[in-house]
FIKOLZA-1660 file (N, C-alpha, C; in steps of 0.1 Angstrom, whole numbers, plus 5000, padded with zeros to 4 digits):
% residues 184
   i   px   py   pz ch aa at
   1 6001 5343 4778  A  X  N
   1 5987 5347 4780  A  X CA
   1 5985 5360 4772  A  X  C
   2 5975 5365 4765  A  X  N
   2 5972 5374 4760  A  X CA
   2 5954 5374 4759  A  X  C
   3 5955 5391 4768  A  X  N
   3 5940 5391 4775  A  X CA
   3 5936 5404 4763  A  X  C
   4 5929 5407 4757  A  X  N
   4 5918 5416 4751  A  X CA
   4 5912 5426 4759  A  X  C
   5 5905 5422 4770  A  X  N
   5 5893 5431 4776  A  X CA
   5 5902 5443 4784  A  X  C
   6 5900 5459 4782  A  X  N
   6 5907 5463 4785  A  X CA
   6 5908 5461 4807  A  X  C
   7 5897 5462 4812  A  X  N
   7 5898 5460 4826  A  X CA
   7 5901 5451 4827  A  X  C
   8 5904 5432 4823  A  X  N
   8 5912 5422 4827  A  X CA
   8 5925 5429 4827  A  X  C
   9 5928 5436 4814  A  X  N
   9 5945 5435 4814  A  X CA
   9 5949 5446 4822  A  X  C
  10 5939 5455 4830  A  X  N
  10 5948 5467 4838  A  X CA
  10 5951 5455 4849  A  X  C
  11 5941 5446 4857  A  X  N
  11 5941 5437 4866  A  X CA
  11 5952 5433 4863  A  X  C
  12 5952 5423 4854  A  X  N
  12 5967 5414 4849  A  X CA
  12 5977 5418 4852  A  X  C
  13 5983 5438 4843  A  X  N
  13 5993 5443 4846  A  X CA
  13 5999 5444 4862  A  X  C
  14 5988 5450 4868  A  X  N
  14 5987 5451 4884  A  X CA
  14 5993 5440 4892  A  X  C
  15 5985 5428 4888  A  X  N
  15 5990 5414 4898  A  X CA
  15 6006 5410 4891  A  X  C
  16 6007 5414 4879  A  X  N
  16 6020 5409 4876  A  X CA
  16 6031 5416 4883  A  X  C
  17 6029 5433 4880  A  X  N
  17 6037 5441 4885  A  X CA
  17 6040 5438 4902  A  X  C
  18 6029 5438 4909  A  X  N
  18 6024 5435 4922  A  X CA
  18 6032 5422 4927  A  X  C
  19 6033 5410 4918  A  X  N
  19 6043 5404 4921  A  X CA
  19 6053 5399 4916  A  X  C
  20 6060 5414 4917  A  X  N
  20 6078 5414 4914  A  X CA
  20 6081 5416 4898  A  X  C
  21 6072 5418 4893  A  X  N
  21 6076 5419 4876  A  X CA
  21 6087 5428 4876  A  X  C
  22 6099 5422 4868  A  X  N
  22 6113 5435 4866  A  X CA
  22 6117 5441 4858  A  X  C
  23 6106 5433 4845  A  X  N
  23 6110 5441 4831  A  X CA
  23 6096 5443 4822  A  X  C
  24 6097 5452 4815  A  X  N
  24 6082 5455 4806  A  X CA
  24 6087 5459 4792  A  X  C
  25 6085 5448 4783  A  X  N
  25 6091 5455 4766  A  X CA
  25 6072 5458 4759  A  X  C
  26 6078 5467 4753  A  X  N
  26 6070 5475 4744  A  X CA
  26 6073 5482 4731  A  X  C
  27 6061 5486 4723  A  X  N
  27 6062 5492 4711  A  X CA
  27 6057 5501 4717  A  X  C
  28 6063 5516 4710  A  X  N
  28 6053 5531 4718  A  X CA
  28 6055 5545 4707  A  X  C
  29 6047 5548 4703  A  X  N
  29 6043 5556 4693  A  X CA
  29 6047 5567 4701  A  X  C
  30 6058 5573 4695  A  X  N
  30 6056 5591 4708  A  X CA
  30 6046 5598 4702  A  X  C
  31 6043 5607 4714  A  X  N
  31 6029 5615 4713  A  X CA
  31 6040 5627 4702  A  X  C
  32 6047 5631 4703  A  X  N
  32 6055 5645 4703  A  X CA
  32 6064 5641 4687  A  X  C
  33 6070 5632 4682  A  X  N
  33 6074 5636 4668  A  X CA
  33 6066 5620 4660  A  X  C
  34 6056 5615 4665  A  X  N
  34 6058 5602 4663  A  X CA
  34 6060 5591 4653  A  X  C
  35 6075 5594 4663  A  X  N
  35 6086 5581 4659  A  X CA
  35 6075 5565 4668  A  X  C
  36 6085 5554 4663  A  X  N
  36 6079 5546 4668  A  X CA
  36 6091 5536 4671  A  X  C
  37 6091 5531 4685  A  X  N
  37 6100 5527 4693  A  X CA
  37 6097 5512 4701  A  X  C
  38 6107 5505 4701  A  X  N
  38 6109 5494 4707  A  X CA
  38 6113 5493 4722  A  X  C
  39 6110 5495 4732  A  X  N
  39 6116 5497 4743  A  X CA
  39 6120 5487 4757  A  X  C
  40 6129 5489 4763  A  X  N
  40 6126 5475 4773  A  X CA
  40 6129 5484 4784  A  X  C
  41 6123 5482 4796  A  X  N
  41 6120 5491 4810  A  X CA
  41 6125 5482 4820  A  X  C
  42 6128 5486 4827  A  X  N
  42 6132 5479 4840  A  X CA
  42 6126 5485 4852  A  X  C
  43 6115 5477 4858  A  X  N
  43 6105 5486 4868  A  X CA
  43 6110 5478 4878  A  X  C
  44 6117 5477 4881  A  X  N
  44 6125 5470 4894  A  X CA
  44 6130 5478 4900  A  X  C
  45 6133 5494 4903  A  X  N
  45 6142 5498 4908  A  X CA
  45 6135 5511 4915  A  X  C
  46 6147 5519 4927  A  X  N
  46 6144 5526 4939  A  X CA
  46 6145 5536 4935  A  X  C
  47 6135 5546 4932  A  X  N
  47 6139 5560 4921  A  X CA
  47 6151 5569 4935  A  X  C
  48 6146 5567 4945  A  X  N
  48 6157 5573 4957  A  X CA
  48 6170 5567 4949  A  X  C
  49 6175 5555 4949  A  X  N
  49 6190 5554 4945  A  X CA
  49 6194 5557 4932  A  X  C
  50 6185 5561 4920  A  X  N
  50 6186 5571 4908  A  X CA
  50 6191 5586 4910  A  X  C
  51 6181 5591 4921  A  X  N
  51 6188 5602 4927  A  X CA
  51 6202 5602 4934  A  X  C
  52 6200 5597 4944  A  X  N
  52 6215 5599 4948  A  X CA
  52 6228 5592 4935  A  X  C
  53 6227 5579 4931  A  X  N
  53 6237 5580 4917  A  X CA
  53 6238 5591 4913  A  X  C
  54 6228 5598 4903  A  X  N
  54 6230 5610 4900  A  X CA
  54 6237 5619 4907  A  X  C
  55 6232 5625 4921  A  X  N
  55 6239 5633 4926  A  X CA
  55 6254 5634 4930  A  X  C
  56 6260 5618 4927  A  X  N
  56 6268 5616 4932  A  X CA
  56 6275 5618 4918  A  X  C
  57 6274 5617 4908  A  X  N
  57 6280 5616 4893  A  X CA
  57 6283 5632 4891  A  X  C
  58 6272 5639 4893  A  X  N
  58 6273 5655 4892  A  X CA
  58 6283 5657 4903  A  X  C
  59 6282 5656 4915  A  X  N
  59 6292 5662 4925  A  X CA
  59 6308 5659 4925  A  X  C
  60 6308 5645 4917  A  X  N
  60 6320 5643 4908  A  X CA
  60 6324 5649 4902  A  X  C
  61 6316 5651 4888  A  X  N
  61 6319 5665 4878  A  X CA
  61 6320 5676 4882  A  X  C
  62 6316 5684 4890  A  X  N
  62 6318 5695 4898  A  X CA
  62 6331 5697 4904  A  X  C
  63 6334 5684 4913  A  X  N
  63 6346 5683 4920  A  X CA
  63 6359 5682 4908  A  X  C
  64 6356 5678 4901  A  X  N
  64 6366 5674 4888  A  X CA
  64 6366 5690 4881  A  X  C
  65 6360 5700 4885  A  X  N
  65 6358 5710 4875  A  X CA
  65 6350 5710 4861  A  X  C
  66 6344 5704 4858  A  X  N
  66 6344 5700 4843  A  X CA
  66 6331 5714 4840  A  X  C
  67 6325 5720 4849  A  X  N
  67 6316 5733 4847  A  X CA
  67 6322 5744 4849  A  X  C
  68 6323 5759 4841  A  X  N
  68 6326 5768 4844  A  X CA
  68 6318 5779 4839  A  X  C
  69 6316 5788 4842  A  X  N
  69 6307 5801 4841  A  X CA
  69 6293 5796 4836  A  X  C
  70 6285 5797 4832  A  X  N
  70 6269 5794 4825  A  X CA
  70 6267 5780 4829  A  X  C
  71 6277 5771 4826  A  X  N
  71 6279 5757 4826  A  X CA
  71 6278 5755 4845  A  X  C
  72 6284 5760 4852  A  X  N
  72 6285 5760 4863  A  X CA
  72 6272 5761 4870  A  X  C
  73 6267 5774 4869  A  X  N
  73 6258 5777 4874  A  X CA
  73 6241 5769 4872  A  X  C
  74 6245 5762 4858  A  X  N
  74 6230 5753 4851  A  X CA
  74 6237 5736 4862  A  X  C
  75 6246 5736 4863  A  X  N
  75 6249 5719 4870  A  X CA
  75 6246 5726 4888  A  X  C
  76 6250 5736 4890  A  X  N
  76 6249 5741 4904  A  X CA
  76 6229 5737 4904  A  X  C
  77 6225 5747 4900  A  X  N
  77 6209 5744 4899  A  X CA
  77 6203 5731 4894  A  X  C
  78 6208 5720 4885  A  X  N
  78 6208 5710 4890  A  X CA
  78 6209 5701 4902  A  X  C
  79 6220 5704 4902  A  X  N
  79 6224 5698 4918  A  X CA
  79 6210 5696 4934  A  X  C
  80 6212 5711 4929  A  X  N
  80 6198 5715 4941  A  X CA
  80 6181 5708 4940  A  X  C
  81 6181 5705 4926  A  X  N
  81 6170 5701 4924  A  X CA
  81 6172 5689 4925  A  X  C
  82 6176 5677 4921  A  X  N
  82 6178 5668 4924  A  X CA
  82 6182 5665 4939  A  X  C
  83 6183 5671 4946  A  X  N
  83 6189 5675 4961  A  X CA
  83 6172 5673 4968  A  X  C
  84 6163 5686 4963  A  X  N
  84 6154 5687 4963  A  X CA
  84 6146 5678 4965  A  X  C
  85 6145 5665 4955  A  X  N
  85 6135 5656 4947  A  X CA
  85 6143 5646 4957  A  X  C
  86 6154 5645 4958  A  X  N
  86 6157 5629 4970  A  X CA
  86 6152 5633 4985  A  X  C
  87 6153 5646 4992  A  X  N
  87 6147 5653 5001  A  X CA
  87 6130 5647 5002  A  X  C
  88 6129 5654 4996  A  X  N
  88 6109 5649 4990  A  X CA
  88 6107 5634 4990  A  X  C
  89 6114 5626 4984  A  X  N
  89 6112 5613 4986  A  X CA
  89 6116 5604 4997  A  X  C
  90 6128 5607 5004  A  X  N
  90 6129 5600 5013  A  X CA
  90 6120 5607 5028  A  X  C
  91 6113 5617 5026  A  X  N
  91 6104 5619 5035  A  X CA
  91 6087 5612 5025  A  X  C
  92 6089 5607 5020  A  X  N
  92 6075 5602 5012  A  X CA
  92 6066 5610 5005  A  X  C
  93 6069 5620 5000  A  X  N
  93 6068 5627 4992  A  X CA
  93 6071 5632 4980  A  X  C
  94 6066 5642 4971  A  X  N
  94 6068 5645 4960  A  X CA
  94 6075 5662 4960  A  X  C
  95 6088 5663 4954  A  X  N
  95 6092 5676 4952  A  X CA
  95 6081 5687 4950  A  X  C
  96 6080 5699 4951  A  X  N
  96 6074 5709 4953  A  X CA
  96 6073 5716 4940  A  X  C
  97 6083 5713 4927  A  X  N
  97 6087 5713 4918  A  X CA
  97 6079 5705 4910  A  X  C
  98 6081 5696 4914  A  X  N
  98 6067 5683 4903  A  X CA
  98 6057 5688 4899  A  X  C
  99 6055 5692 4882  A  X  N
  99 6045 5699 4879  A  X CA
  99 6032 5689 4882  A  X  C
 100 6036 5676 4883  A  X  N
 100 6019 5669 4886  A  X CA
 100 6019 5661 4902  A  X  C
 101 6025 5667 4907  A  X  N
 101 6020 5663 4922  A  X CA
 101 6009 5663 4924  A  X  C
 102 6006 5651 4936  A  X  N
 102 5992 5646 4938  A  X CA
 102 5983 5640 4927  A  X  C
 103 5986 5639 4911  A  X  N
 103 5980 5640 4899  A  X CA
 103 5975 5622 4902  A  X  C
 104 5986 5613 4905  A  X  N
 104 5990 5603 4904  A  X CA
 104 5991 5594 4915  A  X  C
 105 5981 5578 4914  A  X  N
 105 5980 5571 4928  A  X CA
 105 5989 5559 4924  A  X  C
 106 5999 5555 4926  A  X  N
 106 6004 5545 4926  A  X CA
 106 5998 5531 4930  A  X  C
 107 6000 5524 4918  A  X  N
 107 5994 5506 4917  A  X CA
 107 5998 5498 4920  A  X  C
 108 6013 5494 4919  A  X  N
 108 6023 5485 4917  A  X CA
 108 6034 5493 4914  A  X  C
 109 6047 5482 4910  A  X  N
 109 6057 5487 4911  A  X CA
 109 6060 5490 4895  A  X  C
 110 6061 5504 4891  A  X  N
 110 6063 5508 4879  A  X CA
 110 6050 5514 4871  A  X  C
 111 6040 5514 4877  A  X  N
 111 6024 5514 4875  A  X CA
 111 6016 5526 4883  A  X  C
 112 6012 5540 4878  A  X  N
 112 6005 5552 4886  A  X CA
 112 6000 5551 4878  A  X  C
 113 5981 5555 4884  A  X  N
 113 5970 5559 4877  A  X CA
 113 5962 5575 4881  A  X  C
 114 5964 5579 4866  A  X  N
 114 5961 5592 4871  A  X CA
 114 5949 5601 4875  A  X  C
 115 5944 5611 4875  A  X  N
 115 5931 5614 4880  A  X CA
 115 5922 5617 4873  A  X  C
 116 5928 5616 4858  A  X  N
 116 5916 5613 4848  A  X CA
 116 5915 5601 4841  A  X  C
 117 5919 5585 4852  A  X  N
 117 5916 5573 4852  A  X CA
 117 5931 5566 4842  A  X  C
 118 5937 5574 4833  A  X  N
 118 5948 5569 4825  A  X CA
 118 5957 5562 4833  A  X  C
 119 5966 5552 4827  A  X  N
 119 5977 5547 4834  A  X CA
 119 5991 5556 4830  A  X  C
 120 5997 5552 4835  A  X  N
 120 6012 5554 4833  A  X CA
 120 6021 5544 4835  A  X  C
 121 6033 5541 4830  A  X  N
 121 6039 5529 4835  A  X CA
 121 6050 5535 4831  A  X  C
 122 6061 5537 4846  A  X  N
 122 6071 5543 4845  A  X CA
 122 6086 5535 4847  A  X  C
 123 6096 5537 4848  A  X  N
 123 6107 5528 4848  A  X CA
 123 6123 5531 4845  A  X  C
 124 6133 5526 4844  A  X  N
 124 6145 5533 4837  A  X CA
 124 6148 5523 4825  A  X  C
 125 6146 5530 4813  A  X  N
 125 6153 5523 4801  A  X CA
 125 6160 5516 4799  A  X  C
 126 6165 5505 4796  A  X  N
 126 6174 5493 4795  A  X CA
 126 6176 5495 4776  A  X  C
 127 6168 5495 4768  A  X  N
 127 6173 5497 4757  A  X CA
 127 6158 5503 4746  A  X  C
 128 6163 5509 4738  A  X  N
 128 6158 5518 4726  A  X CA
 128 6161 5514 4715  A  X  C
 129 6149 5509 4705  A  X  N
 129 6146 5506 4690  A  X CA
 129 6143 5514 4682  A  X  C
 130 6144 5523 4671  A  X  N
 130 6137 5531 4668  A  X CA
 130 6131 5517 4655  A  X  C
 131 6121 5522 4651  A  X  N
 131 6116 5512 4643  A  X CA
 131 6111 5519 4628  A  X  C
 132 6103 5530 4636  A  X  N
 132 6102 5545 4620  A  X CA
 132 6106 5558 4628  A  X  C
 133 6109 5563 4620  A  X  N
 133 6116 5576 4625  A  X CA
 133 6108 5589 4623  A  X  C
 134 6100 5599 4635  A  X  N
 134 6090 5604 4634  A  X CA
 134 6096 5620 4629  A  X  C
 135 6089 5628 4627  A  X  N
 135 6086 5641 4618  A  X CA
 135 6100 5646 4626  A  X  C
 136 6108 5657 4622  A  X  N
 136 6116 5666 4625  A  X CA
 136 6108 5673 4640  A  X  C
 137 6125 5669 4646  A  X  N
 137 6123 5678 4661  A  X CA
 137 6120 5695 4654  A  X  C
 138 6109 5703 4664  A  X  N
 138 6115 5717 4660  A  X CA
 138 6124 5724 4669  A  X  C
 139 6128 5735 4662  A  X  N
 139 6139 5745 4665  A  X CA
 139 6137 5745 4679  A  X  C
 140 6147 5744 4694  A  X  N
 140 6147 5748 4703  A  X CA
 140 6140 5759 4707  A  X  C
 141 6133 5764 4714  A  X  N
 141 6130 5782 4716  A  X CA
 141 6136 5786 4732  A  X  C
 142 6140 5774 4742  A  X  N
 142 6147 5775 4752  A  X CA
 142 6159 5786 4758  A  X  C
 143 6155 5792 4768  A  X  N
 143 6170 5800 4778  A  X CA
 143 6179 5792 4774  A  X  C
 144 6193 5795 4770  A  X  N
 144 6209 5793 4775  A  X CA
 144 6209 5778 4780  A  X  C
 145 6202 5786 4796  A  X  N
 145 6201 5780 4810  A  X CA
 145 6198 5769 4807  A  X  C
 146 6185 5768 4802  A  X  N
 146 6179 5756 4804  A  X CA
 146 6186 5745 4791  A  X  C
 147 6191 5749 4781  A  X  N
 147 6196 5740 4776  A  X CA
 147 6206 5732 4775  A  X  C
 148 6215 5743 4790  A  X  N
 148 6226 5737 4796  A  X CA
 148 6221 5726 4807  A  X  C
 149 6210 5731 4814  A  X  N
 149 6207 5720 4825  A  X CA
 149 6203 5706 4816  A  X  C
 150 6192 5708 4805  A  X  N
 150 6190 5696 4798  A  X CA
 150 6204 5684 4795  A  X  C
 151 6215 5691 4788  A  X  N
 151 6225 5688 4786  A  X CA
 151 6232 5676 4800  A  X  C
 152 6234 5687 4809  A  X  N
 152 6238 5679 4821  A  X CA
 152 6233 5668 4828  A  X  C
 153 6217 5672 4827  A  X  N
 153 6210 5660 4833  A  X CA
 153 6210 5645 4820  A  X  C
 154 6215 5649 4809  A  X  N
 154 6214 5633 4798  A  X CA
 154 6226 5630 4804  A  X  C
 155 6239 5635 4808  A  X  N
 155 6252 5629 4812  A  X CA
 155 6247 5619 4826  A  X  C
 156 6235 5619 4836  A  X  N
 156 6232 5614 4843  A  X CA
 156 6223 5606 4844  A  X  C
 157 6227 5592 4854  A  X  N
 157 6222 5581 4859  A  X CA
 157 6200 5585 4857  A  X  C
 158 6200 5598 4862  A  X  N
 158 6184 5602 4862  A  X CA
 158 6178 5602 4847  A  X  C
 159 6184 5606 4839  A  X  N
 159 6181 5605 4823  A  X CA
 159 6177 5592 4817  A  X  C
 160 6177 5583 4821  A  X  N
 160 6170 5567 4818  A  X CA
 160 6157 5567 4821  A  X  C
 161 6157 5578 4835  A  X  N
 161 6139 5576 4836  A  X CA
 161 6129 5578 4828  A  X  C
 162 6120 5571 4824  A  X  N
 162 6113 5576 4815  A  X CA
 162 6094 5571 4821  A  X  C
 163 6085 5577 4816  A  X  N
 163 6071 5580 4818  A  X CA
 163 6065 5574 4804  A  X  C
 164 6053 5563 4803  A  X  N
 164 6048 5564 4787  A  X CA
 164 6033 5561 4798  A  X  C
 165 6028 5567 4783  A  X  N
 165 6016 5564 4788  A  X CA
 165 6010 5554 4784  A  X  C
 166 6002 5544 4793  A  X  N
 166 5996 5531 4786  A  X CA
 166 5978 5533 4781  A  X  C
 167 5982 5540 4771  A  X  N
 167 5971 5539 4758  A  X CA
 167 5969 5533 4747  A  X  C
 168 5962 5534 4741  A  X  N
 168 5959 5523 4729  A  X CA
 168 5963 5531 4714  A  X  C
 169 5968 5546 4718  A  X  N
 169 5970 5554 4704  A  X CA
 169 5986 5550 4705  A  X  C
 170 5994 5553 4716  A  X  N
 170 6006 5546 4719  A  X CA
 170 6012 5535 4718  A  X  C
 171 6008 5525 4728  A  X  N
 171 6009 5514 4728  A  X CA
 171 5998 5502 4726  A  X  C
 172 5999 5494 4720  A  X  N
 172 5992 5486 4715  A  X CA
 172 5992 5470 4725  A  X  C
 173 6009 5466 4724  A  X  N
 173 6013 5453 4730  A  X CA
 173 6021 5459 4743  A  X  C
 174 6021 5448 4753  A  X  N
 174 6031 5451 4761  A  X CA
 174 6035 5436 4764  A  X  C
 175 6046 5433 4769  A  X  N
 175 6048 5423 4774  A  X CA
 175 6060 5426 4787  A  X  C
 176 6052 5416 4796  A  X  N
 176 6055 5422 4812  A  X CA
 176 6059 5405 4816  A  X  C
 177 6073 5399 4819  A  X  N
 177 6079 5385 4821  A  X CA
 177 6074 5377 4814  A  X  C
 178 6070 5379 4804  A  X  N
 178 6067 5366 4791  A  X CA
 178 6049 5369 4788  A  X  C
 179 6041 5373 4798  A  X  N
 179 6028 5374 4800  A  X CA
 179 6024 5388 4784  A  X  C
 180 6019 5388 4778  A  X  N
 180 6012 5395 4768  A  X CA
 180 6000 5404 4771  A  X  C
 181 6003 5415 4773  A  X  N
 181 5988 5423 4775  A  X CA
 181 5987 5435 4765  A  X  C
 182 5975 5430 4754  A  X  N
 182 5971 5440 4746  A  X CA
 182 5958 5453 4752  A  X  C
 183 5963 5467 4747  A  X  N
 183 5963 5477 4756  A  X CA
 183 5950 5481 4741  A  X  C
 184 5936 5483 4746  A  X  N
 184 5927 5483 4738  A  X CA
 184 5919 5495 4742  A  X  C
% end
């Protein structure tokens, strides 16, 4: 099926996601060097058990030693925040931390619409295409700190999560269990 009108296909997306859709492939222009990517999502899953895997992978590494001085202290402050963020969710909430709390009403599963009407369709990566390869990253300008926490959090289960936005400068096609929805 492939629908054109953009309000049929937000509907479409909805009732598919709505019932049980587990995977969503796409092409997606990043906003930020734009490269242009092939992606396949897996909107099936309990962001609570992303957290705790993670937590549990870090408190591994910790217990194993594998952090010391700078290193320590950037996985320690991970720790807590992700500590944090399962906290918040399993009381139904959003970390205090979340620069866009409340921003975002959830549709379906893998599907938040934001408060200036945009969608979002979120999920954990299953696999990455690059297809063109977009402008040079620039130079870091980041703390130490934070380059160490970045670091730590790609070694973990939470690093798959990913956010795109479903626009038409972005994405064009999606395809959600065989179903086709062009994003206009």
């Amino acid at each position: 099926m492939t629908d054109t009108n953009p309000n049929n296909s937000i509907q479409i997306l909805k009732n598919l996601l709505n019932a049980g859709a587990g995977f969503a492939s796409f092409t997606y222009k990043s906003k930020g060097d734009g490269s242009i990517a092939r992606y396949t999502l897996n909107l099936g899953f309990k962001y609570i058990t992303l957290l705790e895997k993670s937590i549990q992978e870090l408190q591994a590494k910790m217990d194993l030693n594998e952090f010391s001085g700078e290193s320590l202290l950037a996985a320690g402050e991970v720790m807590n925040s992700l500590q944090k963020s399962l906290l918040a969710h399993q009381n139904g909430t959003q970390s205090e931390d979340y620069t866009r709390k409340g921003l975002m009403t959830p549709l379906g599963n893998g599907v938040s619409i934001n408060h200036d009407d945009s969608i979002q369709i979120f999920g954990l990566v299953q696999s990455k295409k690059i297809i063109q390869e977009g402008t040079p990253k620039k130079e870091v300008k980041s703390k130490p700190i934070t380059i160490l926490k970045n670091q730590i959090k790609k070694s973990l289960p939470i690093s798959k999560f990913r956010e795109f936005a479903l626009d038409k400068d972005a994405m064009q096609v999606m395809r959600v269990n065989g179903d086709t929805i062009e994003i206009q």
